[in-house]
C-alpha positions in Angstrom: 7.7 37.8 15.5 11.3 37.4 15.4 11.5 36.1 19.0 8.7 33.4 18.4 10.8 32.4 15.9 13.8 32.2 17.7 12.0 30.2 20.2 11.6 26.4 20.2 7.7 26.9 20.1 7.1 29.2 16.2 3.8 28.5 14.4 6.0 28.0 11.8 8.1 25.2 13.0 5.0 23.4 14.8 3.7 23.3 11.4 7.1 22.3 9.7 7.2 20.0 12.3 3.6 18.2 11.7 4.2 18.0 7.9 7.7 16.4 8.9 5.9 13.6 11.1 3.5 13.2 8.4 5.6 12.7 5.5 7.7 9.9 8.0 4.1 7.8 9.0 3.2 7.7 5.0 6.9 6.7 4.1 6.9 4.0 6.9 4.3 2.7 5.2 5.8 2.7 1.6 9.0 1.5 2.9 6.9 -1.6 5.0 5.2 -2.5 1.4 8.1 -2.4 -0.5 9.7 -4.8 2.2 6.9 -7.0 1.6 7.2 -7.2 -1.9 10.8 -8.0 -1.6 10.4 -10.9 0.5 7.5 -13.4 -0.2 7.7 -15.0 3.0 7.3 -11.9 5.3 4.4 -11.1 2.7 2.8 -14.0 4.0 3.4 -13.8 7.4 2.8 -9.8 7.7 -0.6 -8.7 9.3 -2.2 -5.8 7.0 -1.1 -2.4 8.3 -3.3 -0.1 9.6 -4.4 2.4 7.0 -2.8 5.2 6.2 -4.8 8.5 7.4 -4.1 12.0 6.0 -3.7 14.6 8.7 -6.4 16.8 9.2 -5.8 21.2 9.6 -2.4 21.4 8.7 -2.5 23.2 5.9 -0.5 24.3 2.9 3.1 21.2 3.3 5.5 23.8 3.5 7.7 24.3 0.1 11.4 22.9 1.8 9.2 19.4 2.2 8.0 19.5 -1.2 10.9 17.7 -2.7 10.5 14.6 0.2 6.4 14.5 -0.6 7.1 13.9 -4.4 10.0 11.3 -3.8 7.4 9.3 -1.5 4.4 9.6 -3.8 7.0 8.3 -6.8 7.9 5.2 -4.5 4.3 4.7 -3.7 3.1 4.8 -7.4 5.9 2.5 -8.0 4.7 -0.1 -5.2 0.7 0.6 -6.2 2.0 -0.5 -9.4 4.1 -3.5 -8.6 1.2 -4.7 -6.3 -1.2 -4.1 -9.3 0.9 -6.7 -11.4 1.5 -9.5 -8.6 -2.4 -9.4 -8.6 -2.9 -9.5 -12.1 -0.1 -12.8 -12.3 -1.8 -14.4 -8.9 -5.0 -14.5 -11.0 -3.8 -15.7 -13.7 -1.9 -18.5 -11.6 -5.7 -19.0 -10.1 -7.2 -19.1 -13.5 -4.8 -21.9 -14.5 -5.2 -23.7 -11.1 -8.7 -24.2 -11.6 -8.1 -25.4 -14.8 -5.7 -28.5 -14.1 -7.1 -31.7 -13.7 -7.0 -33.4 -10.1 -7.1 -37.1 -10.7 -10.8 -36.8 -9.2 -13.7 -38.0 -10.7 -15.6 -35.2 -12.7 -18.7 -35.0 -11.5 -21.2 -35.7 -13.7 -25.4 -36.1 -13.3 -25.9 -40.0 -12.5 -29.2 -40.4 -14.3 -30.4 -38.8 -18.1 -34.0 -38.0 -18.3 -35.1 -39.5 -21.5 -38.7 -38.7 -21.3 -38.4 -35.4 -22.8 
């Protein structure tokens, strides 16, 4: 087993290595988002990423990654939560929109129905 290991190709470092490529596609995407958030304009003009999918049959992330996977799930609680409070204000700014007068006529009904 030694000399598997010793060699470029170990079952171990395949797997090391998966976890490794998977903890850099999820952070890409943190560290995209948090870009966005930073900068309005390239919020605007940034087509939606492609969703984020979870490798499948890797198994256990090895425990020298552990450290890495909890710094990226902290930065993407902290983004998940800044995203949830832009919402939140961008209603409110809707809310308020819809409630300013436009110089417009309001439109009203142009007849009453006395007869009842």
């Amino acid at each position: 087993m030694e000399s598997a290991e010793r060699g470029g190709g170990s079952m171990t470092g395949d797997w090391r290595d998966a976890w490794t490529a998977a903890l850099d596609e999820l952070e890409l995407d943190v560290v995209a988002t948090e870009a966005m958030l930073a900068d309005a304009r390239r919020l605007a003009e940034t087509p939606p990423a492609d969703l984020w999918k979870p490798p499948t049959e890797l198994g256990a992330l090895p425990l020298e990654l552990l450290p890495r996977a909890d710094e990226i799930l902290t930065r993407q609680l902290a983004v998940a939560q800044e995203v949830a409070r832009r919402l939140t204000a961008t209603r409110a700014q809707i809310t308020m929109g819809a409630k300013i007068e436009t110089g417009e006529a309001v439109k009203r009904p142009v007849y009453l129905d006395c007869a009842m």
